[in-house]
Backbone as JSON, one array per atom type, in Angstrom:
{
  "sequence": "XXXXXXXXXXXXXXXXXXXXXXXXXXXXXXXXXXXXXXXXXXXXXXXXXXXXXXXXXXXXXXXXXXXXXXXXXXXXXXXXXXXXXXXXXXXXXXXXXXXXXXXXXXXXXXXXXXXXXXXXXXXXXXXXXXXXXXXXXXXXXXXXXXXXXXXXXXXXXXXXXXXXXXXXXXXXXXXXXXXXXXXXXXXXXXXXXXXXXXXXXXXXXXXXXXXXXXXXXXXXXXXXXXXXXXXXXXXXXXXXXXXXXXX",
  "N": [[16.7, -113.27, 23.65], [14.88, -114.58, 25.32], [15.55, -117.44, 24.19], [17.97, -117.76, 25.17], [17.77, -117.39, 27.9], [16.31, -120.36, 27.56], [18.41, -122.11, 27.24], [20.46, -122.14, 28.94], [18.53, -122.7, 31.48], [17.79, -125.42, 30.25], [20.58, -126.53, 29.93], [20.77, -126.63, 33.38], [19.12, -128.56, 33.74], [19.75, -130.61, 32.79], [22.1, -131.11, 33.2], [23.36, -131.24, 35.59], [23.23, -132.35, 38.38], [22.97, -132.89, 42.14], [25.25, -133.57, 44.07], [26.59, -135.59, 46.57], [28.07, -134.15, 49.86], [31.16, -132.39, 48.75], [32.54, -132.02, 51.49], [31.99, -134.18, 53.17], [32.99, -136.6, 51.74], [35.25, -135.88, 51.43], [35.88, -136.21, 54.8], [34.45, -139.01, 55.11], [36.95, -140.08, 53.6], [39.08, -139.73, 55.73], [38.3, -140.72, 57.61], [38.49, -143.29, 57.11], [41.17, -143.1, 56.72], [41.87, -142.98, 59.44], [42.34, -145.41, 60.55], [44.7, -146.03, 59.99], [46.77, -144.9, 60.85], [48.68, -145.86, 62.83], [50.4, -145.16, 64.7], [48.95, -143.5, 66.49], [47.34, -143.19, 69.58], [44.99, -144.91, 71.03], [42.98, -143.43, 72.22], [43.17, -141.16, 71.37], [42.44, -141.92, 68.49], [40.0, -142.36, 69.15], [38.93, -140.11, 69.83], [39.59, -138.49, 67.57], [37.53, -139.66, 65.66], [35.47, -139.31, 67.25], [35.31, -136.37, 66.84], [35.2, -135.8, 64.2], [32.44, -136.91, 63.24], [30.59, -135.67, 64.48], [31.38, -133.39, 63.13], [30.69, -134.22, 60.41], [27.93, -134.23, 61.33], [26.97, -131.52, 61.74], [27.67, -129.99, 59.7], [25.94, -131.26, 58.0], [23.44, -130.41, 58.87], [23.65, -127.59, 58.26], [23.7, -126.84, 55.61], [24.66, -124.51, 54.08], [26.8, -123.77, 55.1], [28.67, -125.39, 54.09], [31.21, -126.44, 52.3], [31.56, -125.88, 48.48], [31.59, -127.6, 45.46], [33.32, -128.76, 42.3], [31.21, -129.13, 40.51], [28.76, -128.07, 41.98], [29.49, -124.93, 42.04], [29.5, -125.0, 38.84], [26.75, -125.02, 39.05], [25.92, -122.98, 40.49], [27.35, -120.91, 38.85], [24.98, -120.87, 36.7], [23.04, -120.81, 37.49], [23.11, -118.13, 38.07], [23.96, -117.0, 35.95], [21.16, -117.38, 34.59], [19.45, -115.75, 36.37], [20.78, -112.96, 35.78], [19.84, -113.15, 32.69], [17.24, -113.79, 33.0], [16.72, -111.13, 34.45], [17.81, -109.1, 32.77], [15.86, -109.58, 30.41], [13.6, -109.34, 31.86], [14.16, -106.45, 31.56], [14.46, -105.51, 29.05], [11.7, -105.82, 28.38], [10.59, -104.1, 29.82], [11.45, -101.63, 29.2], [10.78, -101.74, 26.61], [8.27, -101.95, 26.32], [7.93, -98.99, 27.95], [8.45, -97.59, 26.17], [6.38, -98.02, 24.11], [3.96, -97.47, 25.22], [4.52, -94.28, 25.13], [4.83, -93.79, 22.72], [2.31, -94.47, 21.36], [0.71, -92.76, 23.96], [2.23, -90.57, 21.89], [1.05, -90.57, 19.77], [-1.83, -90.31, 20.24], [-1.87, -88.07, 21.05], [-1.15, -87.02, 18.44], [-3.07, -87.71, 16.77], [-4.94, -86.35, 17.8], [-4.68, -83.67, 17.76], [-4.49, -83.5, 14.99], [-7.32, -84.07, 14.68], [-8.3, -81.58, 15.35], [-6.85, -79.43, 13.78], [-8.39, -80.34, 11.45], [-10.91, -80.41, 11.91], [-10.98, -77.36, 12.32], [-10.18, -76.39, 10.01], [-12.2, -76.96, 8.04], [-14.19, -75.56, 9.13], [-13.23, -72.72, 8.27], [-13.08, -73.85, 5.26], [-15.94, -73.71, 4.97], [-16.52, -71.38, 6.01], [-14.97, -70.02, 3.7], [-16.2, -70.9, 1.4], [-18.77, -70.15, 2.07], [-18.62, -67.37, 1.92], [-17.34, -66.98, -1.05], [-19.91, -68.36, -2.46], [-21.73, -66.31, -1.92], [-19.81, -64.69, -3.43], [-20.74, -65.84, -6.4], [-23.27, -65.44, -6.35], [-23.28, -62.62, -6.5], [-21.72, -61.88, -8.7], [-23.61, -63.21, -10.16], [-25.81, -61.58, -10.26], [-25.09, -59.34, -11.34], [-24.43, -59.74, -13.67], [-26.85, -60.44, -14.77], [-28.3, -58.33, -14.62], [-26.69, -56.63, -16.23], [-27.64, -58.06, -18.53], [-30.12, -56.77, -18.72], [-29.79, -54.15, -19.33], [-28.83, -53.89, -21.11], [-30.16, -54.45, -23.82], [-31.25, -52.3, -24.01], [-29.67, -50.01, -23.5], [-28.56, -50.86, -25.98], [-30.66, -49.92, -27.74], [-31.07, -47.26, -27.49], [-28.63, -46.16, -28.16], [-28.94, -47.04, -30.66], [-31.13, -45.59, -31.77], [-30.2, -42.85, -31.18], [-28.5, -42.67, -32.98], [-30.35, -42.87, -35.47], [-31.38, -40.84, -35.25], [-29.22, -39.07, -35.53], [-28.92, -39.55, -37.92], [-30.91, -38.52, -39.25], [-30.86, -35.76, -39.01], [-29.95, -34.02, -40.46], [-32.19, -33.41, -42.32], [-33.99, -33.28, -41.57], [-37.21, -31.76, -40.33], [-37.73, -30.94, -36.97], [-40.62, -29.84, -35.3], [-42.15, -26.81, -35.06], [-42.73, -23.45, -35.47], [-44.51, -22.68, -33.44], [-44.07, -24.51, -31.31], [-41.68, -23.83, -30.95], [-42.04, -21.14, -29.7], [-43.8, -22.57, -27.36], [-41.44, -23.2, -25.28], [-40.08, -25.77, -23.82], [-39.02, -28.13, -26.0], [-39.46, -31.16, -27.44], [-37.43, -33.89, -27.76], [-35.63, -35.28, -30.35], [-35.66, -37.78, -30.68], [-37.47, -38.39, -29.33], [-39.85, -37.58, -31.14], [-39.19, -39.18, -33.32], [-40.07, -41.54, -32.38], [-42.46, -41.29, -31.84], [-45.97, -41.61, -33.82], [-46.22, -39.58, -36.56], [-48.72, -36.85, -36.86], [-51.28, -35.1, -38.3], [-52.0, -33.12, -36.49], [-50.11, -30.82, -34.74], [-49.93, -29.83, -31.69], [-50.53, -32.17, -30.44], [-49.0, -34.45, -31.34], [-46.6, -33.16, -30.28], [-47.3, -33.3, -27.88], [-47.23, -35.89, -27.27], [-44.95, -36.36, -27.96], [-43.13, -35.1, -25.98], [-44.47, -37.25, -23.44], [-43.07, -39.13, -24.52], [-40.77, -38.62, -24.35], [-40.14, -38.99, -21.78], [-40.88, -40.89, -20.75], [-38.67, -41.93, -21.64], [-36.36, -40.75, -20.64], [-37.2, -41.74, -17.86], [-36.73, -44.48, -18.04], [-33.88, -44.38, -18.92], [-32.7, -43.3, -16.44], [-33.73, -45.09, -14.8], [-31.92, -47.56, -15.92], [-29.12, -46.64, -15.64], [-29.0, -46.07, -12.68], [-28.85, -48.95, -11.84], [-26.77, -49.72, -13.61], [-25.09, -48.33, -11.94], [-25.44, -49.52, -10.12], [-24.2, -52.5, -10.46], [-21.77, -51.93, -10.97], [-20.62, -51.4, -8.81], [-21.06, -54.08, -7.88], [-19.36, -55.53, -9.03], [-17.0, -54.05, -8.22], [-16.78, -54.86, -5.67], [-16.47, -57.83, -6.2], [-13.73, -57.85, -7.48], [-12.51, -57.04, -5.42], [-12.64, -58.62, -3.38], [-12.1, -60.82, -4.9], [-8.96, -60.12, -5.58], [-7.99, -60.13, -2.89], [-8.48, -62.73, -1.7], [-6.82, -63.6, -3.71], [-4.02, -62.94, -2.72], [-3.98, -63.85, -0.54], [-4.13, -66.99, -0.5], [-1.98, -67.37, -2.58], [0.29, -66.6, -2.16], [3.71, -66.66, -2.28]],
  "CA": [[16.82, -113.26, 25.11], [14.08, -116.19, 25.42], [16.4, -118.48, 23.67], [19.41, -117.92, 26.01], [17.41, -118.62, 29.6], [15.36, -121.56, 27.69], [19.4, -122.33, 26.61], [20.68, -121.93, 30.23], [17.77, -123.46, 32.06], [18.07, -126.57, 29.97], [21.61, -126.63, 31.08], [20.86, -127.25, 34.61], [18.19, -129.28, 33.49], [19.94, -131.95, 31.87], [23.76, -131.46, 33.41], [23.25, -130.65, 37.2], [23.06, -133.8, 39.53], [23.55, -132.91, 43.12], [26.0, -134.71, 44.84], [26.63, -135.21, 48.36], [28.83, -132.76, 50.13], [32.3, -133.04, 49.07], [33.51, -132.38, 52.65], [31.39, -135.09, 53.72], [33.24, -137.07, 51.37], [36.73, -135.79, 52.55], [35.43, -136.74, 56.03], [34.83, -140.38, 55.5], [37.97, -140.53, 53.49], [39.58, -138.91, 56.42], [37.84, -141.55, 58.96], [38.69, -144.17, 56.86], [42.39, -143.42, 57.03], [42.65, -143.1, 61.02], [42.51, -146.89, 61.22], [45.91, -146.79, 59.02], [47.91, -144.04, 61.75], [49.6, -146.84, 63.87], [51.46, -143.76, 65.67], [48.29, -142.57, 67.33], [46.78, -144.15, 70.83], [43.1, -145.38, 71.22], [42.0, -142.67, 72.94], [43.45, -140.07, 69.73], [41.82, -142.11, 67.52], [38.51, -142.04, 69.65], [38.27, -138.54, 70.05], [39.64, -138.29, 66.39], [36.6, -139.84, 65.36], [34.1, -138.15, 67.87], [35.02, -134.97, 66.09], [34.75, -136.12, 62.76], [30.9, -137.79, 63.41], [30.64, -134.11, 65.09], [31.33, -132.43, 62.22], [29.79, -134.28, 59.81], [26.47, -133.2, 61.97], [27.3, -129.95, 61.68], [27.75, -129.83, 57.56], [24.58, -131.76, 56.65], [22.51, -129.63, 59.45], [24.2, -126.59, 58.3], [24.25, -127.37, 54.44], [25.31, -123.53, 53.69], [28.63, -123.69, 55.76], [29.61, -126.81, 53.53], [31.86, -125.8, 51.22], [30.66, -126.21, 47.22], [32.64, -128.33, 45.06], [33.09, -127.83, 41.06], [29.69, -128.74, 40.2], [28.23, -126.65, 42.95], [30.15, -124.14, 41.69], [28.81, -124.72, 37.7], [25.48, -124.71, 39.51], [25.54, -121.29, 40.98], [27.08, -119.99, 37.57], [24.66, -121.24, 35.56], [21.65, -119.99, 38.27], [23.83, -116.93, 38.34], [23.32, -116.74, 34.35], [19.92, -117.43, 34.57], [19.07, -114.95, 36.89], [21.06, -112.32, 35.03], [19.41, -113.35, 31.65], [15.86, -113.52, 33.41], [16.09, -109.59, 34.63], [17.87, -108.28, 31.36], [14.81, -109.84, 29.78], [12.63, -108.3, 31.74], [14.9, -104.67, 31.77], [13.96, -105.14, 27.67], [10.29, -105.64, 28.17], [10.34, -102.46, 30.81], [11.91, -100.59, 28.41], [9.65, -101.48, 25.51], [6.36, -101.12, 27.11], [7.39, -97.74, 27.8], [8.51, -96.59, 24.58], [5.17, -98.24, 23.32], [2.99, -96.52, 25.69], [5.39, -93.14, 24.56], [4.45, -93.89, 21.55], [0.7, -94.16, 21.95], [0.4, -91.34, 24.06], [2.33, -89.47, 21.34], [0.25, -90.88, 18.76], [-2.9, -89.8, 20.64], [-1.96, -86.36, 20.75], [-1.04, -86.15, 16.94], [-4.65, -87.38, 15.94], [-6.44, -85.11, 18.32], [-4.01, -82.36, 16.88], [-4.91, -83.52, 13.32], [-8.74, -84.01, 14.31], [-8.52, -80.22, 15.52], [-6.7, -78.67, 13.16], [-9.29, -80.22, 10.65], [-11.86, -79.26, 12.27], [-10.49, -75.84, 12.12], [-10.23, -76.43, 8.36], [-13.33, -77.65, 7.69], [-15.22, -74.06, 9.48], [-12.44, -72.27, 7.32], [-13.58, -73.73, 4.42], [-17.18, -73.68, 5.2], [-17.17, -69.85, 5.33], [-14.52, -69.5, 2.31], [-17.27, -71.52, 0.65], [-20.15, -69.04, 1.79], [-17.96, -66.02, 0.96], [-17.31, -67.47, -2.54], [-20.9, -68.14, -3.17], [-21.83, -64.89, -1.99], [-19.82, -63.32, -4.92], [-21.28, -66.1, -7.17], [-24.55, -64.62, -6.14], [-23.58, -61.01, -6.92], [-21.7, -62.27, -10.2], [-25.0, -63.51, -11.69], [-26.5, -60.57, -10.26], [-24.15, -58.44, -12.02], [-24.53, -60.12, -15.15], [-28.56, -59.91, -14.7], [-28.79, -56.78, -14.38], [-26.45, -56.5, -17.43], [-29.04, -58.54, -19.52], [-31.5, -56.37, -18.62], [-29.91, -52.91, -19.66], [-27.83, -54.0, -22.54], [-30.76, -54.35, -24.63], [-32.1, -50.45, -23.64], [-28.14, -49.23, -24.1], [-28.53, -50.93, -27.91], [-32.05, -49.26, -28.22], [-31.24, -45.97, -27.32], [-27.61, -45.92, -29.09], [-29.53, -46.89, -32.08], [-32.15, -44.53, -31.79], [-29.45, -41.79, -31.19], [-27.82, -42.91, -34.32], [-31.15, -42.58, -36.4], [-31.5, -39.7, -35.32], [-28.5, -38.46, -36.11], [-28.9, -39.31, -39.63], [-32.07, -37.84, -39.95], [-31.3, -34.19, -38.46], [-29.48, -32.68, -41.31], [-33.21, -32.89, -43.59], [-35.8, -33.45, -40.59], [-37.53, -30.14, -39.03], [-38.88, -31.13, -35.81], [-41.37, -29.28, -34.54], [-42.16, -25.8, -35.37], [-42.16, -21.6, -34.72], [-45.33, -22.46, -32.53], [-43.53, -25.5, -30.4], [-40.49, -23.0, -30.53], [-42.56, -20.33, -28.7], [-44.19, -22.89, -26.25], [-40.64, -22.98, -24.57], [-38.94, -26.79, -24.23], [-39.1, -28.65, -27.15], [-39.34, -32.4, -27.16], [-36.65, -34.08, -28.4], [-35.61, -35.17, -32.01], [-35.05, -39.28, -31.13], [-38.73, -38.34, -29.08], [-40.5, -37.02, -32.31], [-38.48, -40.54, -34.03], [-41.06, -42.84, -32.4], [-44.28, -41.27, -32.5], [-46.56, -41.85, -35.05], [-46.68, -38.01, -36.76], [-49.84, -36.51, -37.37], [-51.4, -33.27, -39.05], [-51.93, -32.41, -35.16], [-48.93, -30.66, -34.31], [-49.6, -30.32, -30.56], [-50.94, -33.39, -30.47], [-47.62, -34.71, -31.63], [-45.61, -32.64, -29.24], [-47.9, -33.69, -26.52], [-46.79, -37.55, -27.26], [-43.4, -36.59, -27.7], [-43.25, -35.31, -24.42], [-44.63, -38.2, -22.88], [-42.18, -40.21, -25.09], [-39.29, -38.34, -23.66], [-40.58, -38.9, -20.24], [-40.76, -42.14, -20.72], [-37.47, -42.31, -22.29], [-35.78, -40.33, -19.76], [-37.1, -42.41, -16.8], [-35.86, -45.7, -18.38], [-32.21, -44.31, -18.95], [-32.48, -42.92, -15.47], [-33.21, -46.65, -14.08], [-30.58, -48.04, -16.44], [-28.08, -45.88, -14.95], [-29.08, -46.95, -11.65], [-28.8, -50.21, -12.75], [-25.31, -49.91, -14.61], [-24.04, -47.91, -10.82], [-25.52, -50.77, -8.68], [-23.84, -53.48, -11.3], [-20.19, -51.34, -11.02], [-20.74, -51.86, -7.18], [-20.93, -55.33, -7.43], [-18.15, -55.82, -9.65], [-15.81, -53.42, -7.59], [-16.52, -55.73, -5.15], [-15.81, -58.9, -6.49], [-12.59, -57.43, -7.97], [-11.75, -56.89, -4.12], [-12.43, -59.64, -2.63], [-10.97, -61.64, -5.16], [-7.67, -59.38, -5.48], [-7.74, -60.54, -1.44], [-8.19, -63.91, -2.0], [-5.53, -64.73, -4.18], [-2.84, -62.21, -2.41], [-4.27, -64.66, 1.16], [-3.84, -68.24, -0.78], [-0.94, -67.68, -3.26], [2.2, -66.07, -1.68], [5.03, -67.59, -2.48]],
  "C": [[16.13, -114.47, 25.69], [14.98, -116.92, 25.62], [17.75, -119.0, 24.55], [18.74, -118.57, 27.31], [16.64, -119.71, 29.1], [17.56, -122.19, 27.32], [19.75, -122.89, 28.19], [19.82, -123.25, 31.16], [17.52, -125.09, 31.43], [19.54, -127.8, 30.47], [21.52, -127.06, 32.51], [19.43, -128.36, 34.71], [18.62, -130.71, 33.92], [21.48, -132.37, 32.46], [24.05, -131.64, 35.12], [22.35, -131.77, 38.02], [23.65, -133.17, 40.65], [23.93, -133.79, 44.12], [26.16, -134.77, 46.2], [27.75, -134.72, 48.92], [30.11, -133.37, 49.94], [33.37, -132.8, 50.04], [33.18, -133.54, 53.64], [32.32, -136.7, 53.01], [34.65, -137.39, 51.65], [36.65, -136.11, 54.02], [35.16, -137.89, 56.14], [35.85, -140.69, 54.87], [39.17, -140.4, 54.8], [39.71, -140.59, 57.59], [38.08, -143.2, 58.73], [40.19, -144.44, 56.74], [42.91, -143.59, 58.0], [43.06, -144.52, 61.0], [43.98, -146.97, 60.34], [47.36, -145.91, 60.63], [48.12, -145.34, 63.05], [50.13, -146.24, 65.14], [50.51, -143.34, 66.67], [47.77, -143.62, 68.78], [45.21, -144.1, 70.38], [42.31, -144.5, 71.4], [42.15, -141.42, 71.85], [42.7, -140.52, 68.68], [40.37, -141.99, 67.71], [38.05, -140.81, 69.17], [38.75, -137.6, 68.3], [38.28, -138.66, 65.16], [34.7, -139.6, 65.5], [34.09, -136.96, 67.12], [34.63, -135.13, 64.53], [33.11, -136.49, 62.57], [30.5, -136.15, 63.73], [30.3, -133.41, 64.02], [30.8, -132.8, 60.75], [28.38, -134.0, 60.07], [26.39, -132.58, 61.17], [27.23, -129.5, 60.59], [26.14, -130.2, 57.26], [23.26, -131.07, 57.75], [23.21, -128.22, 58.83], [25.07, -126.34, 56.43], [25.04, -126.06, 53.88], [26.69, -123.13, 54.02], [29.24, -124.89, 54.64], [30.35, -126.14, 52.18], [32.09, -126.42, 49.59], [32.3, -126.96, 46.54], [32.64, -127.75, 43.73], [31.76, -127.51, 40.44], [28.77, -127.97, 40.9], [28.58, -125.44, 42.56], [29.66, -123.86, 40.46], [27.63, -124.22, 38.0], [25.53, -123.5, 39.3], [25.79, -120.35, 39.68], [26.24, -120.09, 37.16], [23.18, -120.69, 36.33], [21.87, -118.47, 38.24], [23.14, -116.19, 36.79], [21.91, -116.25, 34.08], [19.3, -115.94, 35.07], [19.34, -113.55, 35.85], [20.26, -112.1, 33.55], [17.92, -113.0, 31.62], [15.68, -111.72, 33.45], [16.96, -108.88, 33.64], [16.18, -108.65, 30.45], [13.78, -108.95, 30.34], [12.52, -106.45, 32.22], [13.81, -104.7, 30.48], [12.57, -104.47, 27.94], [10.11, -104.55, 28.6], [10.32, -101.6, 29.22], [11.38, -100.73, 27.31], [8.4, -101.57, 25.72], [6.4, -99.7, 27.26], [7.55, -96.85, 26.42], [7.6, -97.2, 23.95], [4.7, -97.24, 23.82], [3.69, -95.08, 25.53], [4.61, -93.0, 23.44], [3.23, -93.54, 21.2], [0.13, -93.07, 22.26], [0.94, -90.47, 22.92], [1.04, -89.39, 20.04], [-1.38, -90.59, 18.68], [-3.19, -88.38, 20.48], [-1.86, -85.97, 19.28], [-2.26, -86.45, 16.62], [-5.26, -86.52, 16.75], [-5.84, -83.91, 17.9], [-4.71, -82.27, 15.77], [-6.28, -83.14, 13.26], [-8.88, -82.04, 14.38], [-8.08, -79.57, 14.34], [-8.06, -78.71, 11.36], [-10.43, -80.45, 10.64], [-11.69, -77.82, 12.26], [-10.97, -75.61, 10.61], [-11.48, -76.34, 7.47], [-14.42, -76.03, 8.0], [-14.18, -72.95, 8.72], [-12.86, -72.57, 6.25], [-14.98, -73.11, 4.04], [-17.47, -71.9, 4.87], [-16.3, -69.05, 4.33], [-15.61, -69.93, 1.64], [-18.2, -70.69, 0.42], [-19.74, -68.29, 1.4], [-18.08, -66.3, -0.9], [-18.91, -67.28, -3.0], [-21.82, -66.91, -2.95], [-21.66, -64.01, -3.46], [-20.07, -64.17, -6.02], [-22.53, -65.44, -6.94], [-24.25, -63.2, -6.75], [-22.6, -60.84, -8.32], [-23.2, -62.26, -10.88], [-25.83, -62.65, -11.16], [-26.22, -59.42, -10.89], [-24.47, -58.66, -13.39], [-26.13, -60.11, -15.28], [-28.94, -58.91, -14.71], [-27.74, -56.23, -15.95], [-27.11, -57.0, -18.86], [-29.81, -57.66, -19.58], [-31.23, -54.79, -19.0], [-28.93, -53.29, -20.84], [-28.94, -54.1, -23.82], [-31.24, -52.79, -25.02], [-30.74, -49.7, -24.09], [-28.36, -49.68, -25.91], [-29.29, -49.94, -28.11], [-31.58, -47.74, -28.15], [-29.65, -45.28, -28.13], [-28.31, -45.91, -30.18], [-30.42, -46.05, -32.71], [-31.31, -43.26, -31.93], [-29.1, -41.9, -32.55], [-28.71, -42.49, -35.95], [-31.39, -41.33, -36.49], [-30.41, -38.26, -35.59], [-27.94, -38.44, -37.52], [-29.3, -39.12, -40.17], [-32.13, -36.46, -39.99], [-30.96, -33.51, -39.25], [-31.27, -32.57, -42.06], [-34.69, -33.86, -43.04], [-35.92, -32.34, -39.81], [-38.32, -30.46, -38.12], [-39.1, -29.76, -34.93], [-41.41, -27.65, -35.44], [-42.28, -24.19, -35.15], [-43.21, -21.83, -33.32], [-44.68, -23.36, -31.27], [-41.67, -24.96, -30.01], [-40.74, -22.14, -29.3], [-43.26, -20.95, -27.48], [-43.32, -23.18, -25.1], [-39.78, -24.46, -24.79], [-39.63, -27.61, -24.48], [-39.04, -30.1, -26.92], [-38.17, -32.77, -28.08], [-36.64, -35.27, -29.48], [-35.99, -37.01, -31.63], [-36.62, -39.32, -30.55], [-39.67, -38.61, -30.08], [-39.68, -38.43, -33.13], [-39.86, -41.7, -33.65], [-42.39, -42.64, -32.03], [-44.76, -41.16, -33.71], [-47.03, -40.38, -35.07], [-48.13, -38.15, -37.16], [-50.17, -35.17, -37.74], [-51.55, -32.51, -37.26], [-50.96, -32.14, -34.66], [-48.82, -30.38, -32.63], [-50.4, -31.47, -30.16], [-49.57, -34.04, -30.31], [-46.63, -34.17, -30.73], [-45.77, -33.09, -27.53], [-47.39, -35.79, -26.31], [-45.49, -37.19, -27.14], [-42.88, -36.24, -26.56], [-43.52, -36.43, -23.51], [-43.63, -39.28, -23.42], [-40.53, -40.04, -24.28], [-39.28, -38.62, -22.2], [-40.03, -40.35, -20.21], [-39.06, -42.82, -20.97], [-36.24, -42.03, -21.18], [-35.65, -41.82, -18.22], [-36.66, -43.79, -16.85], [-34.42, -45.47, -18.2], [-31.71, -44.0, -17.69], [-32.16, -44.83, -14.93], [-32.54, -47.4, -14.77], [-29.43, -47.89, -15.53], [-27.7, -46.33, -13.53], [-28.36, -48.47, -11.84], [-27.37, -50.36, -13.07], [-24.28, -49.47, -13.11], [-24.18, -49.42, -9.72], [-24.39, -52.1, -9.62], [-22.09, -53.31, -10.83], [-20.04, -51.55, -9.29], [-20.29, -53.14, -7.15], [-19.35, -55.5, -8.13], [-17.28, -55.46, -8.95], [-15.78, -54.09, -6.38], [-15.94, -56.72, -5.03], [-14.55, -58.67, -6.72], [-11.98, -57.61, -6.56], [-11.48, -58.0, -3.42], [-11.64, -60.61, -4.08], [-9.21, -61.36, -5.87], [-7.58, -60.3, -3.53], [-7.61, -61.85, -1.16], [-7.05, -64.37, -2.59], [-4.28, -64.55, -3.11], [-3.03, -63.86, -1.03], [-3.45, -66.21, 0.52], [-3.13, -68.33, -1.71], [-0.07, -66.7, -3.15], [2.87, -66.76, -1.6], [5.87, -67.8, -1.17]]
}
């Protein structure tokens, strides 16, 4: 578009000489033929020449009444062009300034979209993150607390076990620890050190079973709080996947 009005405007640059009016020109050819009309009187040719002087006035005060010749005529096309060429040029620019600034503004709104939505993302992760380490926390609390009764579950399976391979041709306790009512039990009487004192011996094994008891009790505990956590985790991460992998 440049290229055409620097095209154009060179054109009347370089081609466009203005000439002097060519009715001014038909007017002294005009004034230069009266002196040939033989036919006319003195006083026709006078007043043939008053009007002519007249009306040349009249043209070169009045240069827009004069009527354009060819080059006057290229002129005006070629200003005509120009003009035309000038305000398409600057229709374009209109019209691409605004589909920039379109643009822009749209381009404004998609990053503050983007920044939002990840910001959104970002406090979405943040408390998938804490959730998660939550049930890492009650994982290795789960499994800690399974350290800590898996040794007492061996011990006391194994102890059961000894003692069930000792009972066919071991007599614990006797008619007198029969008649004192309840009896300590056999895996009890397994880890005290016997002695000729038979309530002596019954009196430890009691305390052994006590002892024994209130361990398997807080095991138990222990093994329900553990099944807690787990039936947890199981949940939440049954919920998790179903949330972040549906097809």
């Amino acid at each position: 578009m440049t290229a055409t009005v620097d095209v154009l405007e060179g054109e009347l640059n370089e081609n466009v000489i203005v000439p002097a009016s060519p009715a001014t020109d038909a007017m002294d050819s005009i004034m230069a033929a009266t002196s040939d009309l033989e036919e006319l009187s003195v006083e026709d040719v006078a007043l043939v020449e008053e009007f002519e002087k007249e009306w040349i006035v009249f043209l070169r005060e009045n240069p827009d009444k004069n009527p354009g010749g060819k080059r006057a005529v290229e002129v005006d096309r070629l200003q005509t062009a120009v003009h035309d060429a000038l305000a398409h040029k600057s229709a374009v620019e209109t019209e691409l300034n605004e589909q920039l600034n379109f643009l822009q503004k749209g381009f404004e709104k998609l990053e503050d979209s983007a920044k939002l939505q990840l910001d959104h993302n970002k406090v979405l992760q943040k408390k998938l993150y804490e959730t998660l380490q939550q049930e890492v926390d009650k994982v290795s609390s789960s499994n800690k607390i399974l350290s800590n009764t898996l040794p007492w579950e061996y011990f006391i399976e194994t102890l059961d076990a000894v003692v069930a391979a000792k009972q066919g041709n071991t007599t614990v306790g006797s008619a007198n620890r029969a008649r004192s009512g309840i009896k300590p039990s056999s895996r009890a009487y397994e880890l005290i050190i016997r002695s000729d004192d038979e309530k002596g011996d019954q009196l430890r094994a009691h305390q052994m079973d006590h002892a024994l008891l209130s361990t398997h009790v807080k095991m138990l505990e222990k093994e329900i709080e553990r099944y807690e956590k787990m039936i947890y985790i199981l949940d939440k991460t049954g919920e998790y996947l179903k949330e972040n992998h549906q097809e």
